[in-house]
C-alpha positions as CSV (number, residue, x, y, z in Angstrom):
1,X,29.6,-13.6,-11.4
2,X,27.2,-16.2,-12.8
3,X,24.5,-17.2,-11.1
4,X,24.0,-21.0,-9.5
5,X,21.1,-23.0,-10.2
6,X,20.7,-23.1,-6.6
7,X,20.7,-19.6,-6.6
8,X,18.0,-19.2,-9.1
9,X,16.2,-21.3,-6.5
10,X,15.9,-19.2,-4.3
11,X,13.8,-16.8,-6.5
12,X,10.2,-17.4,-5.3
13,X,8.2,-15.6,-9.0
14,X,4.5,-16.3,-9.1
15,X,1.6,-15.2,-11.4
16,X,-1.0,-12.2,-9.6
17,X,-3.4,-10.6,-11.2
18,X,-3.3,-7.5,-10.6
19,X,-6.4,-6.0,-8.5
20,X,-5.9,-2.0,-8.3
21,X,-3.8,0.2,-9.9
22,X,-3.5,3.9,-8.7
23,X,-1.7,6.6,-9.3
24,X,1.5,7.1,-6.8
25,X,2.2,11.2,-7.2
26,X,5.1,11.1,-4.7
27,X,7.2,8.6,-6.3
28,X,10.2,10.4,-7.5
29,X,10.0,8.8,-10.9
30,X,6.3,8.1,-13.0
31,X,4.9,5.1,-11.0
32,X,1.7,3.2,-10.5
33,X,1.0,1.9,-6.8
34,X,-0.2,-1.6,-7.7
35,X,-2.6,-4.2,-5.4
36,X,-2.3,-7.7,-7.1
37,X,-3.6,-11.3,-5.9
38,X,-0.8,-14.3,-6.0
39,X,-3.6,-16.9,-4.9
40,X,-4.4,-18.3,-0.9
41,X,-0.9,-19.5,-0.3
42,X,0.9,-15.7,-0.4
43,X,-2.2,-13.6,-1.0
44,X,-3.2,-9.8,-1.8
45,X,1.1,-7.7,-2.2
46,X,1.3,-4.4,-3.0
47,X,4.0,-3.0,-5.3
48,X,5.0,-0.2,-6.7
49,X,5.9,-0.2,-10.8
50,X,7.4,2.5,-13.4
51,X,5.0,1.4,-15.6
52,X,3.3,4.7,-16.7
53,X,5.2,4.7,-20.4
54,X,3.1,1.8,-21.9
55,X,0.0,1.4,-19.6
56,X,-2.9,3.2,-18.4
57,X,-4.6,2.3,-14.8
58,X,-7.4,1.0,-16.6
59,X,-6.1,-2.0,-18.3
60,X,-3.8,-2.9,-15.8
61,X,-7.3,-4.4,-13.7
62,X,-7.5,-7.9,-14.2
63,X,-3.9,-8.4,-16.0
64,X,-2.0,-11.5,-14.9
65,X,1.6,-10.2,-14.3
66,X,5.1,-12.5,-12.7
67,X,6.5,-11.2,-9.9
68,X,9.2,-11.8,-7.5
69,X,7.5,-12.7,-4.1
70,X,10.7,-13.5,-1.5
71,X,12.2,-9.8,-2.0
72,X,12.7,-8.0,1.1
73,X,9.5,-5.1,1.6
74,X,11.0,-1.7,0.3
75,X,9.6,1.2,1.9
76,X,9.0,4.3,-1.3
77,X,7.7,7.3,0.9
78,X,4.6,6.7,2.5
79,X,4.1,3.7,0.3
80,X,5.4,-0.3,1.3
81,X,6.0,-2.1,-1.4
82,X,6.0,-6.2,-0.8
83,X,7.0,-7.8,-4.3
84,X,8.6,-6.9,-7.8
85,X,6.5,-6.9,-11.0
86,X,8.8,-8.1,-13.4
87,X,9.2,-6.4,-16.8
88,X,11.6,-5.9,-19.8
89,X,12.9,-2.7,-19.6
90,X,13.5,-0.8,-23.0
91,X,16.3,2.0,-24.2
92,X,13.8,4.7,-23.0
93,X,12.9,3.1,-19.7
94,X,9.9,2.0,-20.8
95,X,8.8,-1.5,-19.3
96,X,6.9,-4.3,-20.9
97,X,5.4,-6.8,-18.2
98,X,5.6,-10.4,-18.2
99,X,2.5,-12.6,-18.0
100,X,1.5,-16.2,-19.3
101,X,0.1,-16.5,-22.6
102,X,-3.0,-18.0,-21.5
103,X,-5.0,-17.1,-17.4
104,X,-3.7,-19.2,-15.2
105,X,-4.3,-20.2,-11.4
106,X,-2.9,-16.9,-9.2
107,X,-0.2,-18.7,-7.2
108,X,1.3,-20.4,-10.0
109,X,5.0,-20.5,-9.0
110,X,7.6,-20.0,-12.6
111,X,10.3,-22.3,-12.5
C-alpha cells in the first residue's frame, strides 16, 4: 500500500536534543530510557530507544535527534514512552540515529 502525501502529513517529526539518557534494565531487549527537549511548543518527551549497539549514555547528552511526536504514548513496563527516535536500523539490529547536519532550533518540524 503506498503511502499518500496527505498521509505523510500527518507525521508530526521534530528535532530534540536529547537531555538524559539512562539505562532501562527491564526492557526486554538492550534499551536506553531517553528524556529529550522538542522546543516550548511540544516540550521535554520521554522515549525509550534500542540504541545500546552504537552509543554509550554519555554521548547521547546534548545530541540533536528526529523523532516522531503525534505517535500514540506506548506504555514498556513501568516506563511511558511519548515519541519515537527515529533511526536506520542495520542487518544486526543495530540503529544509527537521524539528526541535522548542523544544531538547529529544538522544535524544528522535518517536512
Amino acid at each position: 500500500m503506498d503511502l499518500t502525501w496527505t498521509d505523510f502529513e500527518k507525521t508530526d517529526m521534530r528535532v530534540g536534543t536529547i537531555l538524559e539518557a539512562n539505562d532501562f534494565p527491564e526492557a526486554r531487549k538492550p534499551a536506553y530510557q531517553l528524556t529529550i527537549d522538542f522546543g516550548p511548543e511540544i516540550g521535554i518527551r520521554k522515549s525509550s530507544a534500542q540504541i545500546t549497539q552504537r552509543y554509550q549514555k554519555q554521548d547521547l547528552v546534548g545530541r540533536q535527534i528526529i523523532g516522531v511526536v503525534n505517535f500514540p504514548k506506548k506504555q514498556i513496563g513501568k516506563f511511558m514512552s511519548e515519541c519515537l527516535v527515529l533511526g536506520a536500523v542495520g542487518d544486526q539490529g543495530d540503529v544509527v540515529l537521524l539528526s541535522p547536519d548542523f544544531k538547529v532550533e529544538n522544535g524544528l518540524r522535518i517536512g
